[in-house]
N, CA, C and O atoms as CSV, one atom per row, in Angstrom:
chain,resi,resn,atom,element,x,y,z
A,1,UNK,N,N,142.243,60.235,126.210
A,1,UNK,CA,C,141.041,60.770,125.605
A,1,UNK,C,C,139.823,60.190,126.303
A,1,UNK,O,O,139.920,59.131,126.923
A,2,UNK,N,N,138.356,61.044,126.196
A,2,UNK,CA,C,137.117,60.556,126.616
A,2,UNK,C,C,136.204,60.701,126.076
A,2,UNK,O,O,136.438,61.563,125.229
A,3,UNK,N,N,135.191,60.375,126.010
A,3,UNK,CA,C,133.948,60.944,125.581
A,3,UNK,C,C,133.804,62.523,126.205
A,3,UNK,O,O,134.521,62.432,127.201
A,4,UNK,N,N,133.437,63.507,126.193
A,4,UNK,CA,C,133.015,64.295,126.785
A,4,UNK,C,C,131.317,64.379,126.523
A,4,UNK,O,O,130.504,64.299,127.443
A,5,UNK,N,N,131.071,64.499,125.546
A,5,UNK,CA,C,129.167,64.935,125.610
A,5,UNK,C,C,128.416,64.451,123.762
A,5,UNK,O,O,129.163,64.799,122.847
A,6,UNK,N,N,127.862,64.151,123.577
A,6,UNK,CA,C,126.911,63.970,122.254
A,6,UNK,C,C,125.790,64.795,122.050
A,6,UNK,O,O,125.176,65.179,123.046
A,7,UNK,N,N,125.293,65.248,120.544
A,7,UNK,CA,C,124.983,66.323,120.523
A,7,UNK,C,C,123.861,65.793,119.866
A,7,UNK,O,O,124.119,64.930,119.027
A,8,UNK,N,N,122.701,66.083,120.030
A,8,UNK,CA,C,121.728,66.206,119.383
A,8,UNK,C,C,120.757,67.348,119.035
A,8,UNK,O,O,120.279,68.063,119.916
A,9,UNK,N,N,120.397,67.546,117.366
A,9,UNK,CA,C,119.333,68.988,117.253
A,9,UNK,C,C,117.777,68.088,117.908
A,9,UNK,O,O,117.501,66.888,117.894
A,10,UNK,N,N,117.019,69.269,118.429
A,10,UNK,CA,C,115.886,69.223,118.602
A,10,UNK,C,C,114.620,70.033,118.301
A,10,UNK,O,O,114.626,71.211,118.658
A,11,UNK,N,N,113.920,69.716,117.903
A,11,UNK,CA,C,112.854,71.126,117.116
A,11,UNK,C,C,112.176,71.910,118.490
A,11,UNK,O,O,111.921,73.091,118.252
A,12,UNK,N,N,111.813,71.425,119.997
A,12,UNK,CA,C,111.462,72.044,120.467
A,12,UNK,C,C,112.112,71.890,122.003
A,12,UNK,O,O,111.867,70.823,122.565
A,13,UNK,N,N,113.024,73.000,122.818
A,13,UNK,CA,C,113.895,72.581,123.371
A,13,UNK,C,C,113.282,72.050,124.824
A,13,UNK,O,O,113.496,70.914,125.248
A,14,UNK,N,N,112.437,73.112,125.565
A,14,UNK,CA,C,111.675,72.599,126.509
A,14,UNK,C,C,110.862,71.030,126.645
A,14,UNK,O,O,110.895,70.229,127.579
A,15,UNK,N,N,110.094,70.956,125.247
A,15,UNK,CA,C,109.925,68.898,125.712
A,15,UNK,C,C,110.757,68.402,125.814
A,15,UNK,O,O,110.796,67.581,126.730
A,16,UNK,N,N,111.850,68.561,125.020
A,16,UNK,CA,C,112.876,67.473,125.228
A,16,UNK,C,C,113.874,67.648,126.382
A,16,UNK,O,O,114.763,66.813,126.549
A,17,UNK,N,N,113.745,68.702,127.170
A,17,UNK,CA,C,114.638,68.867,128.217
A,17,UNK,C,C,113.647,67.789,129.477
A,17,UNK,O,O,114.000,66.853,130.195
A,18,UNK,N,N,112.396,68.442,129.285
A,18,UNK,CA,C,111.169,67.728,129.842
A,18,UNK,C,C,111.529,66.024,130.091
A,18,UNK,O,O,111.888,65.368,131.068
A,19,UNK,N,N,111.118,65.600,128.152
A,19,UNK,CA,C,111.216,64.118,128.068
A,19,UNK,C,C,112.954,63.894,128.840
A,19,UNK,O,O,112.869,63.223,129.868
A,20,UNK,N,N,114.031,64.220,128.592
A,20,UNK,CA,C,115.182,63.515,129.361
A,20,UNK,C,C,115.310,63.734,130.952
A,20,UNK,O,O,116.082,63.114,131.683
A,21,UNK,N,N,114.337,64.810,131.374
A,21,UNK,CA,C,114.942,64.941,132.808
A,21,UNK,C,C,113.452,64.023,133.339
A,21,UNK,O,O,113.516,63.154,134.209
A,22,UNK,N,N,112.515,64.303,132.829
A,22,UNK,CA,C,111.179,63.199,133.133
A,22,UNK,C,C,111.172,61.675,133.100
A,22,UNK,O,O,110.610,60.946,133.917
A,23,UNK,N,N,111.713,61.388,132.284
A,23,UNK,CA,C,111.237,60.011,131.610
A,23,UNK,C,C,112.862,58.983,132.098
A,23,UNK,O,O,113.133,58.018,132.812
A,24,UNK,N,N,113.553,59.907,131.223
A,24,UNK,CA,C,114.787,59.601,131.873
A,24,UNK,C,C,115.748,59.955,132.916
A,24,UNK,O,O,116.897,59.515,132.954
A,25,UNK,N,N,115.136,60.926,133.929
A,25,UNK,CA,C,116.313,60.929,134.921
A,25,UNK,C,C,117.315,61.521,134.827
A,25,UNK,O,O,118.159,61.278,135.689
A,26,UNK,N,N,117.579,62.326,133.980
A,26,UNK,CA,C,118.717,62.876,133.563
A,26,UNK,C,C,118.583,64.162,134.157
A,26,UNK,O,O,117.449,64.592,134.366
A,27,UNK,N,N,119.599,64.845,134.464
A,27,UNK,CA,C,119.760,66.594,135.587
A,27,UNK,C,C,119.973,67.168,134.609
A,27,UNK,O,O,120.837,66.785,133.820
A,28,UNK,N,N,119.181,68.318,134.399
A,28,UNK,CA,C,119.579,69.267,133.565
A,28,UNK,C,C,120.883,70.392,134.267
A,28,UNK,O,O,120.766,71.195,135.192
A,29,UNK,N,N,122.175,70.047,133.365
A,29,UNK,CA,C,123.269,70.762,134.184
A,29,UNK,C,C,123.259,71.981,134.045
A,29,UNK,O,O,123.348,72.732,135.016
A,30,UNK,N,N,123.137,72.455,132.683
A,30,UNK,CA,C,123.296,73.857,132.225
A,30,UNK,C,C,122.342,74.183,130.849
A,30,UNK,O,O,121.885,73.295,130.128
A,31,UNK,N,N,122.130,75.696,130.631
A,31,UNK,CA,C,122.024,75.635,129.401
A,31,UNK,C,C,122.794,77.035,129.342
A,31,UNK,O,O,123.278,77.715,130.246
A,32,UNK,N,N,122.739,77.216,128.031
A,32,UNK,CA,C,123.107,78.482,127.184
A,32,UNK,C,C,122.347,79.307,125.857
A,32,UNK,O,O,122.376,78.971,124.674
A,33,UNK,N,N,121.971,79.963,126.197
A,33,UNK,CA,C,121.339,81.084,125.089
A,33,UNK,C,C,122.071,81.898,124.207
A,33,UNK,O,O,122.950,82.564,124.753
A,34,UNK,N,N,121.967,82.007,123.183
A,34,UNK,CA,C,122.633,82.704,121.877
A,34,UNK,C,C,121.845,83.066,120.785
A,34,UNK,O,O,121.997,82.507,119.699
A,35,UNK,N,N,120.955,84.012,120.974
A,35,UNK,CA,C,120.402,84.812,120.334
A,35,UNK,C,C,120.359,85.225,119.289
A,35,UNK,O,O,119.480,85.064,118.442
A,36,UNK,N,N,121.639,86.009,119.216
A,36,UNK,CA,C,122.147,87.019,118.078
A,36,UNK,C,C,122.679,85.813,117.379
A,36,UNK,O,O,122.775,86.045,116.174
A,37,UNK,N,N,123.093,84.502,117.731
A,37,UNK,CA,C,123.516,83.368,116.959
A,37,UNK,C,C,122.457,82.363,116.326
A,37,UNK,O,O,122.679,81.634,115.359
A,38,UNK,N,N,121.367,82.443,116.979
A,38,UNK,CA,C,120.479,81.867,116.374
A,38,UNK,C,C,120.218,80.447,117.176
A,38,UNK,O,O,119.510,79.542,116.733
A,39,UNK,N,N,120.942,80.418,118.480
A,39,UNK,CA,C,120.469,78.486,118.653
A,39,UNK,C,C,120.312,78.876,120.297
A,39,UNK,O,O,120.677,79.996,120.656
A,40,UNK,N,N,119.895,78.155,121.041
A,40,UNK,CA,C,120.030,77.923,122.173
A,40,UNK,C,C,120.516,76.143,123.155
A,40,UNK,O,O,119.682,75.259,122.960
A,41,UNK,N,N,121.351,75.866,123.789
A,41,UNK,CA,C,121.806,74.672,124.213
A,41,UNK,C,C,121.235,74.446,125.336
A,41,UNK,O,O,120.842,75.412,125.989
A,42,UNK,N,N,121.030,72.923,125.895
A,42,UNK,CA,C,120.718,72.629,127.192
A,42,UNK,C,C,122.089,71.252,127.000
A,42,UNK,O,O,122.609,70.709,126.025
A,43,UNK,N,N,122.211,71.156,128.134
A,43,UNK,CA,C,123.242,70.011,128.465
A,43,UNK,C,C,123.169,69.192,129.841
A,43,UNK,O,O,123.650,69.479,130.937
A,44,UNK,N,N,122.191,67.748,129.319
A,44,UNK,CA,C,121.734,66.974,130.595
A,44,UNK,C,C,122.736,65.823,130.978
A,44,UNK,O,O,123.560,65.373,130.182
A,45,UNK,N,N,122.586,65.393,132.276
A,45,UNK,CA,C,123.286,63.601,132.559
A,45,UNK,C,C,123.010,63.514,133.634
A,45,UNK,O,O,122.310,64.156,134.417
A,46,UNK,N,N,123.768,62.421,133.681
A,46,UNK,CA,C,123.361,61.604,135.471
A,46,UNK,C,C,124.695,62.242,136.491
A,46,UNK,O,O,124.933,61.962,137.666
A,47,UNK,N,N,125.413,63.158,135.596
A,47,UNK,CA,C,126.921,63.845,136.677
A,47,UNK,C,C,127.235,64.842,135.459
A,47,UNK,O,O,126.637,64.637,134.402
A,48,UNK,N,N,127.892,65.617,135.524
A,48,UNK,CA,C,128.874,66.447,135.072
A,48,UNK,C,C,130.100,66.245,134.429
A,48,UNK,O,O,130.700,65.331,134.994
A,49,UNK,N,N,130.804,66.766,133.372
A,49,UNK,CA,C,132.042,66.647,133.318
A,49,UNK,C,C,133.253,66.789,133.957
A,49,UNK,O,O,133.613,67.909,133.593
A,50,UNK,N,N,133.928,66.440,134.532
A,50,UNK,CA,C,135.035,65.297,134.108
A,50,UNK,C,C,134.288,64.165,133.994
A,50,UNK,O,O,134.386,63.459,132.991
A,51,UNK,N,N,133.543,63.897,134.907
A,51,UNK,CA,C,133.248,62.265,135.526
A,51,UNK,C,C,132.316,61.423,135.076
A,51,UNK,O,O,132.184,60.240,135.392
A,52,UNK,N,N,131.466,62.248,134.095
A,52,UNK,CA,C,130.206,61.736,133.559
A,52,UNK,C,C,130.400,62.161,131.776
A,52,UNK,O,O,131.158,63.104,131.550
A,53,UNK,N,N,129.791,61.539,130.680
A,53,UNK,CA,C,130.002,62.091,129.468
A,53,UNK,C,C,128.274,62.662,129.399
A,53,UNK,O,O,127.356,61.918,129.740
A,54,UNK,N,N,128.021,64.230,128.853
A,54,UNK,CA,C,127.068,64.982,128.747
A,54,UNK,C,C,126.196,64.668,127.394
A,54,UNK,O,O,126.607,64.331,126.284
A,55,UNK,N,N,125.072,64.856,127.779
A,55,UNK,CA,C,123.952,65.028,126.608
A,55,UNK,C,C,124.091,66.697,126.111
A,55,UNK,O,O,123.828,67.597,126.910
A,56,UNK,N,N,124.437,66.918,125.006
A,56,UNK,CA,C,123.787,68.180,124.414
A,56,UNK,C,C,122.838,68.382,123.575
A,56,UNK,O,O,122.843,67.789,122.497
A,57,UNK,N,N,121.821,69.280,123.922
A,57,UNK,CA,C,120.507,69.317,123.402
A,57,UNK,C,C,120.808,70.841,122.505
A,57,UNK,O,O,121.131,71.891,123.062
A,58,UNK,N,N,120.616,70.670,121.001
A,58,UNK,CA,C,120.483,71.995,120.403
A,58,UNK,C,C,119.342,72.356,119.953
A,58,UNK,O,O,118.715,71.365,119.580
A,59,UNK,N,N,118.675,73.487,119.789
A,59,UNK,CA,C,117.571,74.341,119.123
A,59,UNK,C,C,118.661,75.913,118.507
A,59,UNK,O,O,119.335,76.846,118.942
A,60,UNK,N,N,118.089,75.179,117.010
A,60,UNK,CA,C,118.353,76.404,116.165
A,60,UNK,C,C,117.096,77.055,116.011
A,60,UNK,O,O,116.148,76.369,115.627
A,61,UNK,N,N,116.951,78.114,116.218
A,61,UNK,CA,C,115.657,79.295,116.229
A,61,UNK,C,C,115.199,78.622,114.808
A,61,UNK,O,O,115.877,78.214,113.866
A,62,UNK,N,N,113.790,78.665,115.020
A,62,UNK,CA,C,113.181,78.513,113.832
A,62,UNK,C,C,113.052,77.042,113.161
A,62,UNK,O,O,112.332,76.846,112.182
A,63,UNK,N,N,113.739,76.136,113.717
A,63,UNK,CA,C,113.413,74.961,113.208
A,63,UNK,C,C,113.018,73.789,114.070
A,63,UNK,O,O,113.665,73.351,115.022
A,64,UNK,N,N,111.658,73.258,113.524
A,64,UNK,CA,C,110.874,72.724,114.749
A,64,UNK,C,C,111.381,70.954,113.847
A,64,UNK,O,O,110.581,70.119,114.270
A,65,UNK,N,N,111.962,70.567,113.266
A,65,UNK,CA,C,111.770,69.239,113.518
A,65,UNK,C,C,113.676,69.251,111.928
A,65,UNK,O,O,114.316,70.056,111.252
A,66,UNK,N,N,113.623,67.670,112.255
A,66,UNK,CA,C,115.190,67.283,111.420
A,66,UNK,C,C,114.938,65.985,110.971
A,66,UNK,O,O,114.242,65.153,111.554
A,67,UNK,N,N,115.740,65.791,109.537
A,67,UNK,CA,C,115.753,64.563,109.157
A,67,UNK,C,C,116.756,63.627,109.997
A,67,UNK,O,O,117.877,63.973,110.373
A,68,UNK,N,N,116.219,62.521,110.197
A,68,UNK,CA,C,117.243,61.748,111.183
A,68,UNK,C,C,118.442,61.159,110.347
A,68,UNK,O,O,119.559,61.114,110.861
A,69,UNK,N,N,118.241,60.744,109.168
A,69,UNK,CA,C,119.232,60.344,108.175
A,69,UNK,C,C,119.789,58.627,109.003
A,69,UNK,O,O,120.104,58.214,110.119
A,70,UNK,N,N,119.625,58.083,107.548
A,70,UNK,CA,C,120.628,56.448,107.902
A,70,UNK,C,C,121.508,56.370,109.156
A,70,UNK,O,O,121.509,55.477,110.004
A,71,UNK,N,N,122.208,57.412,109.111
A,71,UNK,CA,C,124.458,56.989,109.976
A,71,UNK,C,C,123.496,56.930,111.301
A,71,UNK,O,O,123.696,55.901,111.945
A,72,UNK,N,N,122.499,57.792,111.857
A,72,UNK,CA,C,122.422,57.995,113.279
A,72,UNK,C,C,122.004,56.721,114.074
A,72,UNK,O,O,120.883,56.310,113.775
A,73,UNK,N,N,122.617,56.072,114.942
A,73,UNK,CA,C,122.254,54.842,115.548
A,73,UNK,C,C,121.136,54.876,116.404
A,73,UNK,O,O,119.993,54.648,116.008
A,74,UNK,N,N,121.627,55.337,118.330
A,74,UNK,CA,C,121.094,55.293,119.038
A,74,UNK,C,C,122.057,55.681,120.563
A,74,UNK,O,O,123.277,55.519,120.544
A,75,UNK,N,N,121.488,56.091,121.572
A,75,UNK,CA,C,122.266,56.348,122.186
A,75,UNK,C,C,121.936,55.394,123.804
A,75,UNK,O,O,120.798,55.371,124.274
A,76,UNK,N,N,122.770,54.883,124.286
A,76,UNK,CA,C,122.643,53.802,125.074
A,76,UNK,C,C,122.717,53.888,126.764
A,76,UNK,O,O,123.824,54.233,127.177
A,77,UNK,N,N,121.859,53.666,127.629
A,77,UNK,CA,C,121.910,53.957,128.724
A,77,UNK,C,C,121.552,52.218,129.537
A,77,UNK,O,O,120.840,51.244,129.292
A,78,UNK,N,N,122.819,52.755,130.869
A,78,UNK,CA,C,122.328,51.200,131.414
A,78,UNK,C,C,121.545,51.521,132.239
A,78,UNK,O,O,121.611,52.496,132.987
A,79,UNK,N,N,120.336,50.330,132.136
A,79,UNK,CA,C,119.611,49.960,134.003
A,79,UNK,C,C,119.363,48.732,134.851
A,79,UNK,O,O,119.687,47.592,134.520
A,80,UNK,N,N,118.944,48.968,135.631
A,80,UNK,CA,C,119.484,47.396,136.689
A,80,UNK,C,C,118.077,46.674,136.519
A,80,UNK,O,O,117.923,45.872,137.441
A,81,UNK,N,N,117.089,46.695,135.713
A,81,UNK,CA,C,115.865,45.769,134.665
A,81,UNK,C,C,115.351,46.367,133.761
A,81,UNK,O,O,114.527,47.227,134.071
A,82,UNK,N,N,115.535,46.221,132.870
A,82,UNK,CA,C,115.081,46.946,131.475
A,82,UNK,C,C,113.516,46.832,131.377
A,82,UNK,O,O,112.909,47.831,130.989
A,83,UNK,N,N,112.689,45.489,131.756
A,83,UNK,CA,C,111.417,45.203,132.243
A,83,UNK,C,C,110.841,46.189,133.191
A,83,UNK,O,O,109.920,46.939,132.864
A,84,UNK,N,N,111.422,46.184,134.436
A,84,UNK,CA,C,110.677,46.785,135.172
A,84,UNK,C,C,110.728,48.851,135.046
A,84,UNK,O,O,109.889,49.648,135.466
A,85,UNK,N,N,112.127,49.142,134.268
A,85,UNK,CA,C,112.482,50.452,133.610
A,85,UNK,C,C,111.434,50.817,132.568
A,85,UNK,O,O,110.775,51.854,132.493
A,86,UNK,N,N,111.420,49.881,131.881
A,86,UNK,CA,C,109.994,50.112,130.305
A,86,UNK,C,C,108.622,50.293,131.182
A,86,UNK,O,O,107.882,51.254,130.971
A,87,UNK,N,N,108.403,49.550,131.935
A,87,UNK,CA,C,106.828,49.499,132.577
A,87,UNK,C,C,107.115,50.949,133.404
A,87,UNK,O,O,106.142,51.692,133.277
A,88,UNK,N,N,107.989,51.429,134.062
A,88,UNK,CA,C,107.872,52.889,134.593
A,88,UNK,C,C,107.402,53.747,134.140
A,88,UNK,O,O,106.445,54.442,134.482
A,89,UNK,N,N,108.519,53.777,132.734
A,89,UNK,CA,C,108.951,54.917,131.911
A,89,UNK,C,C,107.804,54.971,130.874
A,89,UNK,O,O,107.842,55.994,130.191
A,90,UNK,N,N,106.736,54.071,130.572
A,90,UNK,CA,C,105.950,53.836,129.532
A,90,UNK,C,C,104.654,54.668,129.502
A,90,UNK,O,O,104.111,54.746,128.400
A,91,UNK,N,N,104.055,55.321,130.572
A,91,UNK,CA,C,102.684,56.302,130.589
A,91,UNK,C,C,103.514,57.758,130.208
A,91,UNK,O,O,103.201,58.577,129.344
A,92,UNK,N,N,104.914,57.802,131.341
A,92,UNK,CA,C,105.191,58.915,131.108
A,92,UNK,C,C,105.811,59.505,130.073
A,92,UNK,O,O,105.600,60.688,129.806
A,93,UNK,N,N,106.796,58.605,129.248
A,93,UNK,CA,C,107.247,58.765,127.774
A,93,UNK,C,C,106.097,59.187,126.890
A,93,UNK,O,O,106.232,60.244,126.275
A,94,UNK,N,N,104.889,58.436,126.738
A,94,UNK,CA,C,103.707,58.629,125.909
A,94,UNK,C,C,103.525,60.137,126.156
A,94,UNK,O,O,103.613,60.878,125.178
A,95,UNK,N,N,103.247,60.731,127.528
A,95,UNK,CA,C,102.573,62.182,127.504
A,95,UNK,C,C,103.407,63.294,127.647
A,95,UNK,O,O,103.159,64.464,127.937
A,96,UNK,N,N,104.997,62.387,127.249
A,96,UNK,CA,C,105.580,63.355,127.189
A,96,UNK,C,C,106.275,63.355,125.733
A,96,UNK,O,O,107.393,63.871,125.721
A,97,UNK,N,N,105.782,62.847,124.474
A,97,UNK,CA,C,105.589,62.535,123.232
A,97,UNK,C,C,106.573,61.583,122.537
A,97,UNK,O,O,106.799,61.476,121.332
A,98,UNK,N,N,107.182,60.823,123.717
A,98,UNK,CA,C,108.166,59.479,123.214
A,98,UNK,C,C,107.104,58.414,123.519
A,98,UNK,O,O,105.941,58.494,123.914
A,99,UNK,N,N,108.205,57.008,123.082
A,99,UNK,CA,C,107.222,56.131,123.012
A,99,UNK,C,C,108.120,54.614,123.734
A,99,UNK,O,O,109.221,54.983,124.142
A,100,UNK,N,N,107.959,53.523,123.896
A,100,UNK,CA,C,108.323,52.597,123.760
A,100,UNK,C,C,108.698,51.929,122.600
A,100,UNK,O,O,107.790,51.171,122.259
A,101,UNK,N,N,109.986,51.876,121.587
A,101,UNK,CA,C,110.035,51.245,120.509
A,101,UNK,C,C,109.999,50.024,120.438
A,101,UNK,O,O,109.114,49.414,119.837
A,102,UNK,N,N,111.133,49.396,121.152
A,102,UNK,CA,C,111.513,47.629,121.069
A,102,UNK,C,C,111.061,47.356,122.482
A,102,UNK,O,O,111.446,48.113,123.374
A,103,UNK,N,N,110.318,46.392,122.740
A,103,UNK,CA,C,109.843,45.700,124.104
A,103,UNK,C,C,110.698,45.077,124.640
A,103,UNK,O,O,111.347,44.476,123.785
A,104,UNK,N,N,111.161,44.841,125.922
A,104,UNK,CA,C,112.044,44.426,126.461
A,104,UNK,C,C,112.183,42.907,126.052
A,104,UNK,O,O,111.235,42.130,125.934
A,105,UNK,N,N,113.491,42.612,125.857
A,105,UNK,CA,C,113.736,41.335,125.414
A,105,UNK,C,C,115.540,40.684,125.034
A,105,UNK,O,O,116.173,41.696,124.732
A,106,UNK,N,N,116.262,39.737,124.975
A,106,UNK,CA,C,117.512,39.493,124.486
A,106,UNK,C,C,117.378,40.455,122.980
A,106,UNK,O,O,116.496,40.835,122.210
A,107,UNK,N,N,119.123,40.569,123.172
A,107,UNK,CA,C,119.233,41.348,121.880
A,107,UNK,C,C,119.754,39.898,121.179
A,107,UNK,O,O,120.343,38.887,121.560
A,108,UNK,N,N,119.043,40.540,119.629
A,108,UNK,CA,C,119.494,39.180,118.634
A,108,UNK,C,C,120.984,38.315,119.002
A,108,UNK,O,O,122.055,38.776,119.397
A,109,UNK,N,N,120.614,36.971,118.725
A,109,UNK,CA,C,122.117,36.506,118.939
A,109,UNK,C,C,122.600,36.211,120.235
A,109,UNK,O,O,123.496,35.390,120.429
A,110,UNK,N,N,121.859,37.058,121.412
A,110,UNK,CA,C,122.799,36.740,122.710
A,110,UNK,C,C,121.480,36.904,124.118
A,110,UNK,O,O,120.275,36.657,124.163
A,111,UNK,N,N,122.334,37.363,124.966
A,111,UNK,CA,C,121.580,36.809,126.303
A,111,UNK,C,C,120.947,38.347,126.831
A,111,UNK,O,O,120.016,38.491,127.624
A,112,UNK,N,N,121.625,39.288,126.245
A,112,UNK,CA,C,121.642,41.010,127.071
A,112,UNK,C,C,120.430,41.279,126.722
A,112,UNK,O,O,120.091,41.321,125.539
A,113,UNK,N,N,119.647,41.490,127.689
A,113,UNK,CA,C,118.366,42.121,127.789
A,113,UNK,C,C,118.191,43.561,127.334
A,113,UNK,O,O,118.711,44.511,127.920
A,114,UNK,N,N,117.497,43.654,126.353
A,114,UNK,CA,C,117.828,45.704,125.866
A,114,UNK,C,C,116.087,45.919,125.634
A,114,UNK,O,O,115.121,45.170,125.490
A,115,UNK,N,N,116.256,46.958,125.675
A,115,UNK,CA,C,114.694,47.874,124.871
A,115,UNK,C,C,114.729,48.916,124.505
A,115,UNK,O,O,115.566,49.553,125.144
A,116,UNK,N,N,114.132,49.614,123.606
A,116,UNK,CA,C,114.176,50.806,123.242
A,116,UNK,C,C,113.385,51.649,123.298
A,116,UNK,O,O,112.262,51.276,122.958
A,117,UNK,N,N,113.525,53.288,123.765
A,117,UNK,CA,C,112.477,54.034,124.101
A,117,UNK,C,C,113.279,55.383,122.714
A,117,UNK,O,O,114.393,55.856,122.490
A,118,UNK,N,N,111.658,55.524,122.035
A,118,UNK,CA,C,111.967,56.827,121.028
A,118,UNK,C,C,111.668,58.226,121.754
A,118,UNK,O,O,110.532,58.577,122.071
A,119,UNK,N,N,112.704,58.901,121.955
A,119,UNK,CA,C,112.036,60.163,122.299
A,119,UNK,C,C,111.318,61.546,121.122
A,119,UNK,O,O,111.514,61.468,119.909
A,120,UNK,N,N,110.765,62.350,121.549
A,120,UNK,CA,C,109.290,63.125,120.984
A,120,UNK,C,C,110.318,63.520,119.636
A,120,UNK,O,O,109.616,63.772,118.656
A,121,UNK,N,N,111.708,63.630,119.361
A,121,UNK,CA,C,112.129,63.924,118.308
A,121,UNK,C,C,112.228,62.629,117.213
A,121,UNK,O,O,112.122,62.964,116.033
A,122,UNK,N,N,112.360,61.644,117.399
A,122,UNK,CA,C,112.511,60.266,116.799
A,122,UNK,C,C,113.658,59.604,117.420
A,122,UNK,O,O,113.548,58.379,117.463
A,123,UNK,N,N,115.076,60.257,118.072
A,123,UNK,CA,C,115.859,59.517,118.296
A,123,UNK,C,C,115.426,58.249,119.259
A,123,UNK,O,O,114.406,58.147,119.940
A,124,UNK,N,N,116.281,57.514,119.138
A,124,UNK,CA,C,116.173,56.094,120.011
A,124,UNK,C,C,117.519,56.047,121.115
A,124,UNK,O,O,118.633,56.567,121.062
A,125,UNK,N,N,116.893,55.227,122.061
A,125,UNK,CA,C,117.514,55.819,123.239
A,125,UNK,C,C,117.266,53.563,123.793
A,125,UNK,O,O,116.352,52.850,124.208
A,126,UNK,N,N,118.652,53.403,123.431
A,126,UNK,CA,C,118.748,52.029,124.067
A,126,UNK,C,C,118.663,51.677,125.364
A,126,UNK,O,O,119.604,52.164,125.990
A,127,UNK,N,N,117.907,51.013,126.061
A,127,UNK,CA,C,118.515,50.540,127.626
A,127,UNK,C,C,118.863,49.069,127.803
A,127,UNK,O,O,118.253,48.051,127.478
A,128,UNK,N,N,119.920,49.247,128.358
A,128,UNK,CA,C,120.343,47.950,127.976
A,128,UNK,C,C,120.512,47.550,130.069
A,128,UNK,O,O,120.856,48.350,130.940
A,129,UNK,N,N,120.178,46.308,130.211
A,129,UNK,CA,C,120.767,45.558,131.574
A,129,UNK,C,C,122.122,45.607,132.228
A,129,UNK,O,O,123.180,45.151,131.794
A,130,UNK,N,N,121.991,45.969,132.866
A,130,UNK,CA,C,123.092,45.999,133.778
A,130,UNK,C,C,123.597,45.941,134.999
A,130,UNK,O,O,124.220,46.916,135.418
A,131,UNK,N,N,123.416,44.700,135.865
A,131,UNK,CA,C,123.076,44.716,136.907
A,131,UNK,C,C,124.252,45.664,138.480
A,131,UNK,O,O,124.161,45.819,139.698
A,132,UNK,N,N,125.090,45.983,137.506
A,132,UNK,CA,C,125.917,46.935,138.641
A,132,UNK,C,C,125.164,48.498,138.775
A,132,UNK,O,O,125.451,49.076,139.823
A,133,UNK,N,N,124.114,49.343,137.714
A,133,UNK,CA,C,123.266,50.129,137.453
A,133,UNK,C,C,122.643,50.146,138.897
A,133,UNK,O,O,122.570,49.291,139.779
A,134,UNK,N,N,122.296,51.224,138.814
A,134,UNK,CA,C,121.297,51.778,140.208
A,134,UNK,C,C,119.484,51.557,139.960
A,134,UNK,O,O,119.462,51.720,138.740
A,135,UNK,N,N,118.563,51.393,140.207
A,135,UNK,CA,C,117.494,51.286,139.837
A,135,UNK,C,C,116.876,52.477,139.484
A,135,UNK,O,O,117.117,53.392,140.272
A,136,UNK,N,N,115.932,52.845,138.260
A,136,UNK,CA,C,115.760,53.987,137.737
A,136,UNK,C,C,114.939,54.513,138.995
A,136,UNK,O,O,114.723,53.890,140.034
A,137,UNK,N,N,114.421,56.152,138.576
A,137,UNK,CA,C,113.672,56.631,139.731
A,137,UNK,C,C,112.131,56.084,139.091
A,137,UNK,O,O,111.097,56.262,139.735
């Protein structure tokens, strides 16, 4: 078994295809339109399936925003300085309606350097250190 892809709704599909392929680097692989169904999909990452596990982005016609509810955590991406990744990513997240949540720093308890960036829907989007990671663009 693998991960294959995680799904998230979004109220407006273009920023947020925007904010993940902008801010974060992420390729927009595909999308799909469904009309007569009512939603339309985009599906971003840093590779494709088999080899990579996919972001799915949903828009159901007609609904511009979602309660995030308690269960939803965060979804976690590595980079090779979480410092110098936040100071990149930080003008362009803002105008592209995410934000910087947690400032780069150890996560409670231990040594791993993480930070958190909210994107324009509310989710949180961890980056955590990793020095085998490629350096962001």
């Amino acid at each position: 078994m693998r991960l294959l892809h995680t799904m998230l709704r979004v109220g407006n599909l273009p920023r947020a295809i925007d904010f993940y392929t902008q801010v974060l680097g992420m390729t927009l692989l595909r999308t799909t339109h469904r009309p007569e169904q009512g939603y339309d999909l985009a599906f971003l990452g840093y590779g494709s399936n088999p080899e990579h596990a996919e972001l799915e982005l949903t828009y159901n016609h007609g609904v511009d925003g979602y309660e995030l509810g308690t269960a939803y955590g965060h979804i976690a991406i590595g980079v090779a300085d979480v410092a110098a990744t936040c100071a990149a990513l930080r003008t362009r997240a803002a105008e592209l309606g995410g934000a910087i949540s947690r400032e780069p720093g150890p996560v409670k308890g231990g040594n791993t350097m993480i930070a958190f960036i909210t994107d324009p829907d509310g989710y949180k989007i961890e980056l955590i250190e990793r020095s085998t990671e490629q350096p962001q663009p």
